[in-house]
C-alpha positions in Angstrom: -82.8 -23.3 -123.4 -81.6 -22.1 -126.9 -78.8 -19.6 -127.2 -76.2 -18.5 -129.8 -72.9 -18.1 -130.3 -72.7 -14.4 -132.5 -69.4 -14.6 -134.2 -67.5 -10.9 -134.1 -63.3 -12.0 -133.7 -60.7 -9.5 -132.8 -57.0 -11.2 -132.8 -54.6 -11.2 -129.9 -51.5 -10.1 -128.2 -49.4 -12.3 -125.9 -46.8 -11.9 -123.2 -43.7 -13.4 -122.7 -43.5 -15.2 -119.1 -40.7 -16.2 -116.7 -40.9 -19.8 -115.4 -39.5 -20.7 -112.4 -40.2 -24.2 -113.0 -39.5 -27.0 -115.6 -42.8 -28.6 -117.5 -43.1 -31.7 -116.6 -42.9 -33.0 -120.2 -39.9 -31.6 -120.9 -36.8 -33.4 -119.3 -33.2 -32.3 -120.5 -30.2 -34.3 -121.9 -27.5 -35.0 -120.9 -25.6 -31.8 -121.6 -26.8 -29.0 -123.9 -30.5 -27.4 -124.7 -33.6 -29.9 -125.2 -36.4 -27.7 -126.9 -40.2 -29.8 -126.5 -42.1 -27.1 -128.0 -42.4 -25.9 -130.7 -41.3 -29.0 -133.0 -38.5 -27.8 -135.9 -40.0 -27.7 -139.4 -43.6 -27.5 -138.5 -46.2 -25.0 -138.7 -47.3 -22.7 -135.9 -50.0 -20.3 -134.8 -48.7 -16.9 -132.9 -48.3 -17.0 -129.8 -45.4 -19.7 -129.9 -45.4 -22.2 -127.1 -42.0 -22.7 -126.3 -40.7 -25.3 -123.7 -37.2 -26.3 -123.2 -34.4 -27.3 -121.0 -31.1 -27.3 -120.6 -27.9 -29.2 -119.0 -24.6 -28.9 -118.3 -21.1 -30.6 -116.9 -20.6 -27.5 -115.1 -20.5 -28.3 -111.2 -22.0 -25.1 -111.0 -25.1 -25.5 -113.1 -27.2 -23.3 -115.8 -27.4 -19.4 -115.5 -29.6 -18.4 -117.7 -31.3 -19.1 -121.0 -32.8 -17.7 -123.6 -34.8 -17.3 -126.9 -33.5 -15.5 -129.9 -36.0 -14.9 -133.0 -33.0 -14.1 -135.8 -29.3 -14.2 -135.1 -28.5 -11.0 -132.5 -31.9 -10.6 -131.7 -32.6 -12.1 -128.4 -36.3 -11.8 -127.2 -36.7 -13.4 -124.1 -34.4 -14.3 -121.0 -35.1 -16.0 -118.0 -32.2 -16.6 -115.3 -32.8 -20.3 -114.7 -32.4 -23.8 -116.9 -35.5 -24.2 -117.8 -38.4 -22.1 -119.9 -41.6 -22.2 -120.5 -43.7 -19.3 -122.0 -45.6 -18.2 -125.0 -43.6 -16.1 -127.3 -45.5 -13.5 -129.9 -44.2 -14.2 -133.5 -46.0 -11.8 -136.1 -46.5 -13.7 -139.4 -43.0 -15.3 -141.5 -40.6 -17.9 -141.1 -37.9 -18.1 -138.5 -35.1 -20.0 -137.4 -35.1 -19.4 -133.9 -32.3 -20.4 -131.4 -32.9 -21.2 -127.5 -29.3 -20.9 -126.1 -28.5 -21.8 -122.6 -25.2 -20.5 -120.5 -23.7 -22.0 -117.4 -21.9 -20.4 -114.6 -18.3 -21.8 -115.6 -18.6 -19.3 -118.9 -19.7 -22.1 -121.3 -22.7 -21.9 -123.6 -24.8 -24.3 -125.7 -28.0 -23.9 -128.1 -30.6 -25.3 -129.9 -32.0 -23.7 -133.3 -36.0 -24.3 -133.9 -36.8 -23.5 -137.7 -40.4 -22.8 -137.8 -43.2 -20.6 -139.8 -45.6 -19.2 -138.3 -49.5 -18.2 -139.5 -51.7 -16.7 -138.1 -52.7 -15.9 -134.8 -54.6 -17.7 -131.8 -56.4 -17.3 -128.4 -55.4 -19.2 -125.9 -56.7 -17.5 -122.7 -59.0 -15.0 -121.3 -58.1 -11.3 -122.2 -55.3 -12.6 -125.0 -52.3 -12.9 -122.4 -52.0 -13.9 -119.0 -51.1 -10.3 -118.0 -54.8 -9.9 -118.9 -54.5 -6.4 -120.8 -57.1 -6.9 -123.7 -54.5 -5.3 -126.3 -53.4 -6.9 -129.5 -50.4 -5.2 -130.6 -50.0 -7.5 -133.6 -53.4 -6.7 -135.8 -52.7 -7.1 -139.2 -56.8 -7.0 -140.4 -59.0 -5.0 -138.2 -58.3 -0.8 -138.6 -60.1 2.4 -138.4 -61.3 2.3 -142.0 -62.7 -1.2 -142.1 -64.3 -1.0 -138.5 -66.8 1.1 -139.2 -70.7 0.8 -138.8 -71.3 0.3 -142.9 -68.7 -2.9 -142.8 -68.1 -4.1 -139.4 -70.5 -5.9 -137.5 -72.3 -9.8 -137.1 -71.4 -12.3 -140.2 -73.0 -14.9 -138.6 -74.2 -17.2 -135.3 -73.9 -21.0 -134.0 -76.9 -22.3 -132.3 -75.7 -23.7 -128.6 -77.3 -25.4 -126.1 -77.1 -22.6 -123.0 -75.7 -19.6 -122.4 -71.8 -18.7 -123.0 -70.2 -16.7 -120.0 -66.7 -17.3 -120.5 -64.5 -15.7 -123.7 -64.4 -18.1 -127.0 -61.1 -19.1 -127.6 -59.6 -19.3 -131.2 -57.0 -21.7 -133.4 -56.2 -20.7 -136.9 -55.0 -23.7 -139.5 -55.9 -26.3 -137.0 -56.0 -29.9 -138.5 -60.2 -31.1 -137.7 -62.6 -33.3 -138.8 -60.7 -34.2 -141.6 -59.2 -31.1 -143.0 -57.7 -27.6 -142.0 -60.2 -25.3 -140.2 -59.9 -22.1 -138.2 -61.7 -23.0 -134.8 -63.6 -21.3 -132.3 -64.1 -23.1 -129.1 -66.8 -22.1 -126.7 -68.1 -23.5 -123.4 -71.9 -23.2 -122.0 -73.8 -24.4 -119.0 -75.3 -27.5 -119.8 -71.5 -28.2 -120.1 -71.5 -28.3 -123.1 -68.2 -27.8 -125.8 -68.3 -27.0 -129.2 -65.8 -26.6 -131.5 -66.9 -24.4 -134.5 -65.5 -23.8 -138.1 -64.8 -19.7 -137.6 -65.4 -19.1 -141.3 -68.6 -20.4 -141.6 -67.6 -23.6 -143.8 -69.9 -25.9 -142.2 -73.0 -24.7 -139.9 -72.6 -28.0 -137.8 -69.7 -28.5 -134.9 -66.3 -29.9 -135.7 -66.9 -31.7 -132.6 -69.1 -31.5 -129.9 -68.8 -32.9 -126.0 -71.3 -33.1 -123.6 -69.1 -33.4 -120.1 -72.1 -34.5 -117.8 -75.3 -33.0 -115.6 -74.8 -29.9 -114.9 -75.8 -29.1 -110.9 -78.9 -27.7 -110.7 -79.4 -24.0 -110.7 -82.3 -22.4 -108.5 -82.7 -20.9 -105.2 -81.8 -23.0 -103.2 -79.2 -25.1 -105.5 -76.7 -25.9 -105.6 -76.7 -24.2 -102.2 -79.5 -22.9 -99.7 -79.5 -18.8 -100.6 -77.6 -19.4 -103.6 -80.4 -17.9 -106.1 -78.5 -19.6 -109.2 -81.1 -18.8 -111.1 -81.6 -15.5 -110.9 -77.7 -14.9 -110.8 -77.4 -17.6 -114.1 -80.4 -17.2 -115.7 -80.4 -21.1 -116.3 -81.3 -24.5 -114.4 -78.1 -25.7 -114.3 -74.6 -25.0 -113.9 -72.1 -25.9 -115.8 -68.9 -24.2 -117.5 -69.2 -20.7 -116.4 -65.0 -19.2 -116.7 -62.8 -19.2 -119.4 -61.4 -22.2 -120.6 -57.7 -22.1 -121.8 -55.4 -23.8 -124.5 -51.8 -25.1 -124.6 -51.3 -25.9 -128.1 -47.9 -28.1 -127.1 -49.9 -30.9 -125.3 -50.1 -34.3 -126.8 -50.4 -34.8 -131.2 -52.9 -32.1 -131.7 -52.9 -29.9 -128.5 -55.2 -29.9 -125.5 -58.2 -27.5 -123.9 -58.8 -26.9 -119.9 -61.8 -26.7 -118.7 -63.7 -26.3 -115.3 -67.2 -27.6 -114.8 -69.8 -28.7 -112.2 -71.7 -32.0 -112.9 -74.4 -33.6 -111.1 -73.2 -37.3 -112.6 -76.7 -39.5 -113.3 -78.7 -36.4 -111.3 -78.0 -38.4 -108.0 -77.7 -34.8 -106.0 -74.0 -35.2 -105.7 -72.5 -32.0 -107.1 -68.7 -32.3 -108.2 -66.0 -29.8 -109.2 -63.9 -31.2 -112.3 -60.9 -30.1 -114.3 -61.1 -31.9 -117.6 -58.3 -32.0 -120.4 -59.5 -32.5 -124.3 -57.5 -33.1 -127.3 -58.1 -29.6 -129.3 -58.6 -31.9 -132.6 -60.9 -34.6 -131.6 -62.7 -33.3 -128.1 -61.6 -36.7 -126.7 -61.0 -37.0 -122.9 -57.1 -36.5 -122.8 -54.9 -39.0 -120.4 -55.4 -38.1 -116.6 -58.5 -36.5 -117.0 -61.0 -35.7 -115.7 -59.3 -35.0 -111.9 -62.1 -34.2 -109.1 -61.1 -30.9 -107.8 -60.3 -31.0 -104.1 -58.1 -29.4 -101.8 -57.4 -29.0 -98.0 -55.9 -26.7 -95.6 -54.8 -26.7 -92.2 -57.4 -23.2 -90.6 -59.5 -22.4 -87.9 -61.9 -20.9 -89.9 -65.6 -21.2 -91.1 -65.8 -24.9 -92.3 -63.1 -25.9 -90.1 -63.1 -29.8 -88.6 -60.5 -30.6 -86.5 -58.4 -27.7 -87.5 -58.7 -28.8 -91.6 -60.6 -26.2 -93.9 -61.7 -28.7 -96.8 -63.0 -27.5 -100.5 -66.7 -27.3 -100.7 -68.5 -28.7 -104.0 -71.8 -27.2 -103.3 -71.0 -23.7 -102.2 -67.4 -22.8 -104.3 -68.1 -21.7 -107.8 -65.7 -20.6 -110.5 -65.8 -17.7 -112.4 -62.6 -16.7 -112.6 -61.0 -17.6 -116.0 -58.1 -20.6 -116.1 -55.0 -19.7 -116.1 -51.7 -21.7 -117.7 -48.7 -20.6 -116.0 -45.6 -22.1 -116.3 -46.7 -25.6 -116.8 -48.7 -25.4 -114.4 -53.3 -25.0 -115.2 -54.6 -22.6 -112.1 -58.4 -22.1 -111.6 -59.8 -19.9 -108.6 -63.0 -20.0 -107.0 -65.8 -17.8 -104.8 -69.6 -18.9 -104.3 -72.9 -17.8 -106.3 -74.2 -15.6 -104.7 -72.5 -14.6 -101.4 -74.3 -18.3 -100.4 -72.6 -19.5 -97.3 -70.3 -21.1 -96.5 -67.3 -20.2 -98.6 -63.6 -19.1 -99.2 -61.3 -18.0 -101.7 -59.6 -20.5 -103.3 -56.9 -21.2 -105.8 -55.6 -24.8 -107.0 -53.3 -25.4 -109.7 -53.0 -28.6 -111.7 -49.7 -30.1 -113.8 -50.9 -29.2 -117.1 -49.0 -32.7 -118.5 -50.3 -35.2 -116.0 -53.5 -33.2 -114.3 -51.6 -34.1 -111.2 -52.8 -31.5 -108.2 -49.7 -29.2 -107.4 -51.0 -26.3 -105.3 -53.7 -25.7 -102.6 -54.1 -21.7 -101.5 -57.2 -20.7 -99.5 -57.9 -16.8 -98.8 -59.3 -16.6 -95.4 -58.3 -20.1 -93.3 -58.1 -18.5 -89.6 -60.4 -16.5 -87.3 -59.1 -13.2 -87.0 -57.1 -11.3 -84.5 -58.1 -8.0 -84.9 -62.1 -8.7 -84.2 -62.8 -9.0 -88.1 -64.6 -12.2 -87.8 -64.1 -15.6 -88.2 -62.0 -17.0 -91.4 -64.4 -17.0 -94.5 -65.7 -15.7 -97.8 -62.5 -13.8 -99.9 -63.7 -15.2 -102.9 -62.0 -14.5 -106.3 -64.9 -13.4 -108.5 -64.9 -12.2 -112.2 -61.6 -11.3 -111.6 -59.3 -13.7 -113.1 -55.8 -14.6 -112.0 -52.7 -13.2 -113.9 -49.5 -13.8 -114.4 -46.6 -11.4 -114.7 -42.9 -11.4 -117.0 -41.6 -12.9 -113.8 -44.4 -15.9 -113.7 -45.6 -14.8 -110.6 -49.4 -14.4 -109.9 -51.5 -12.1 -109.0 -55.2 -12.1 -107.6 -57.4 -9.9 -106.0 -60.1 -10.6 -103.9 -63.6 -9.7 -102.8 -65.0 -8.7 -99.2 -64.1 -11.4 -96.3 -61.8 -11.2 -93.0 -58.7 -9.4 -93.1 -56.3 -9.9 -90.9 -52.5 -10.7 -92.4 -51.2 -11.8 -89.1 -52.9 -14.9 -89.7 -53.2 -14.9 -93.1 -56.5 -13.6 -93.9 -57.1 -11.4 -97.2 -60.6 -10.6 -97.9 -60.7 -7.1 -100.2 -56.6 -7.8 -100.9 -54.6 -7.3 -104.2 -51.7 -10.4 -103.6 -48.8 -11.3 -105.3 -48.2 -15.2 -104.9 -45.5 -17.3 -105.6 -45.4 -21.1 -106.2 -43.8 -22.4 -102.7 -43.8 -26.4 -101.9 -47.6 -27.2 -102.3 -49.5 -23.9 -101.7 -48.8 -20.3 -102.9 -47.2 -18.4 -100.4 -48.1 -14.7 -100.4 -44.8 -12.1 -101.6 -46.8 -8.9 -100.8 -49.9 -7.4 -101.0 -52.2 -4.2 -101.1 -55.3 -3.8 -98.7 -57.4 -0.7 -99.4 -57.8 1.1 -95.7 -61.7 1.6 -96.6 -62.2 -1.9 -97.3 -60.2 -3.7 -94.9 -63.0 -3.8 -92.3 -65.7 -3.4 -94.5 -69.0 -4.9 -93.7 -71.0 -3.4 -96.6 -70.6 -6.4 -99.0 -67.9 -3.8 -101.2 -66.1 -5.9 -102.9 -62.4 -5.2 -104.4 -62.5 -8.0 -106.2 -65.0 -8.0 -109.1 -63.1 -7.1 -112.2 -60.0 -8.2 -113.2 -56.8 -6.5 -112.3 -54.6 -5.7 -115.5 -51.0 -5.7 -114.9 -49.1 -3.0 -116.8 -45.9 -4.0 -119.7 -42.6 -2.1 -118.1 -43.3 1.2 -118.4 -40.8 3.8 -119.6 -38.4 5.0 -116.4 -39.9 2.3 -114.6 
């Protein structure tokens, strides 16, 4: 199969999140503030991926610290010692400070002198708070948009189709030179990396991960109808792949993808990690996707609900959070048997961190046993306070044991799984047996609102 990529680019926003955990590449000193991203003196793309920690002799440890973009002007503030989060810059040169303060009234910073051009996108929707707005145009208006001279400049030939967002770099150093890049994902898992100005026809780079699993009806599970749900023989990338410009010399892109390795029939979840420059397999990649919880469930063997590679399938764009590469899964289809699941991956080392399934027990409240809950098209988000959100589609609800088919939830990172703060459960849908499902778009969470 022949497709396209049709080239039509509208720049970003992005939102400033809370981490409630240190990056594991970024280790403090001593005493003061270490900043590991972004690197002093060096050109930058907006948003600004900024990582840093900070120390202190003070027996009673780091308050709070911060990010200021000019002298008085402080932009972002997170009560902890460590940050993490992507701050939006518009165009210029800064010196930026990230100042820390302790609890025993003592203060120390770091300034980061740095110029930024241009803007990227790094994620589905332009920010994890997955709101679509770019409050920092500086191009596109309502006199230049405009049937007469907006519209298609140009198209990529690819090898399948492209389901998830393409994802952009301006100024990136490529193939020998300085290129805007847009990088785009299909389902012969397939990755291309494209000049976004038309320079060259051909791919920067191009990586083929492996077999994609085959697509029909009754693969890669009996009932699945792939193909009429894909519109392709295999499956391959399908979600949103997503960027942290801070990893490694040139920065690094997540993906998700099925593979069929050597077309042996044994179908495997991936999360893979490539250098943004070269497309090169980055160190601790690829890492087989798995996970295991403890359930009584559909799928359940001894009390242990396991992941299932043929019937889990993820549409549900990647999120980075905090350090910290989340992907979230349902099934094709409605093809049995499935659940809702969310894993997250150390974004430095591709070391699995966290294991969250939607429905793991049979419920109390005659709702069925344990299953389905999937997340679907709706992709995970992430508030100011680096807390997730999800909602899911039609399966058991029953919170007494943990059950949250047709369920907005707030999660929060808690030892190896995501433990659920609070959530919203529609009445109408909370016994539903009509195949309604809540969770089919993608919930947008709202900036502070005035009087909020």
């Amino acid at each position: 199969m022949r497709s396209s990529l049709v080239f039509l680019f509208i720049a970003i926003a992005f939102v400033v999140a809370v981490p409630k955990r240190a990056s594991a590449a970024c280790t403090p000193a001593a005493s003061g503030v270490t900043v590991c991203s972004p690197h002093a003196g060096l050109g930058t793309s907006s948003p600004v991926h900024y990582v840093a920690a900070a120390s202190t002799s003070c027996s009673k440890g780091i308050g709070s610290i911060g990010i200021y973009s000019a002298p008085g002007n402080r932009v972002y503030l997170v009560h902890s010692s460590t940050l993490d989060t992507f701050l939006p810059l518009k165009n210029g040169t800064y010196t930026t400070t990230v100042q820390a303060w302790d609890n025993c009234g003592g203060s120390s910073k770091t300034n980061v002198a740095i110029t930024v051009k241009g803007t990227a996108v790094l994620t589905y929707q332009y920010n994890n708070m997955r709101t679509g707005a770019n409050l920092y145009e500086t191009t596109l208006n309502p006199s230049n948009v405009n049937p007469s001279t907006f519209g298609k400049l140009y198209s990529f030939p690819v090898d399948s189709f492209i389901y998830g967002q393409p994802l952009y770099v301006p100024n990136l150093q490529i193939a020998g030179g300085t290129h805007n890049v847009v990088f785009v994902a299909t389902e012969n898992n397939s990755i291309y990396a494209f000049d976004a100005d038309h320079k060259t026809s051909t791919p920067l780079w191009h990586t083929f991960i492996d077999t994609p699993v085959p697509c029909s009806s009754n693969q890669p599970a009996p009932g699945s109808n792939c193909n009429l749900v894909l519109l392709t023989p295999g499956v391959g990338v399908t979600s949103t792949m997503t960027i942290d410009p801070s990893q490694g010399a040139h920065g690094a892109i997540y993906v998700e993808a099925r593979t069929n390795p050597g077309s042996a029939g044994k179908y495997f979840h991936g999360i893979h990690k490539y250098d943004l420059s070269t497309g090169q397999e980055m160190t601790g990649s690829p890492k087989t996707v798995s996970g295991a919880v403890s359930g009584t469930g559909r799928d359940s063997v001894n009390g242990i609900i396991s992941f299932n590679n043929k019937t889990e399938n993820n549409r549900s764009a990647l999120l980075y959070a905090n350090g910290t590469v989340y992907t979230a899964f349902a099934s094709i289809n409605d093809a049995p048997i499935y659940h809702g699941w969310i894993i997250g991956y150390d974004a430095a080392t591709m070391n699995r961190l966290f294991v969250f399934n939607t429905t793991p027990n049979n419920s109390t409240n005659q709702n069925g046993p344990g299953e389905q809950g999937g997340i679907w098209g709706a992709a995970l988000a992430a508030d100011l306070g680096n807390t997730l959100y999800a909602d899911t589609g039609n399966g058991t609800w029953d919170n007494t044991v943990n059950d949250w088919g047709n369920t907005y939830l707030k999660l929060k990172p808690s030892g190896s799984t995501l433990k659920v703060s609070d959530y919203f459960t529609p009445t109408t849908l909370a016994f539903n047996t009509n195949d309604d499902a809540l969770g089919t778009t993608t919930a947008i969470l709202l900036p502070d609102q005035p009087g909020s």
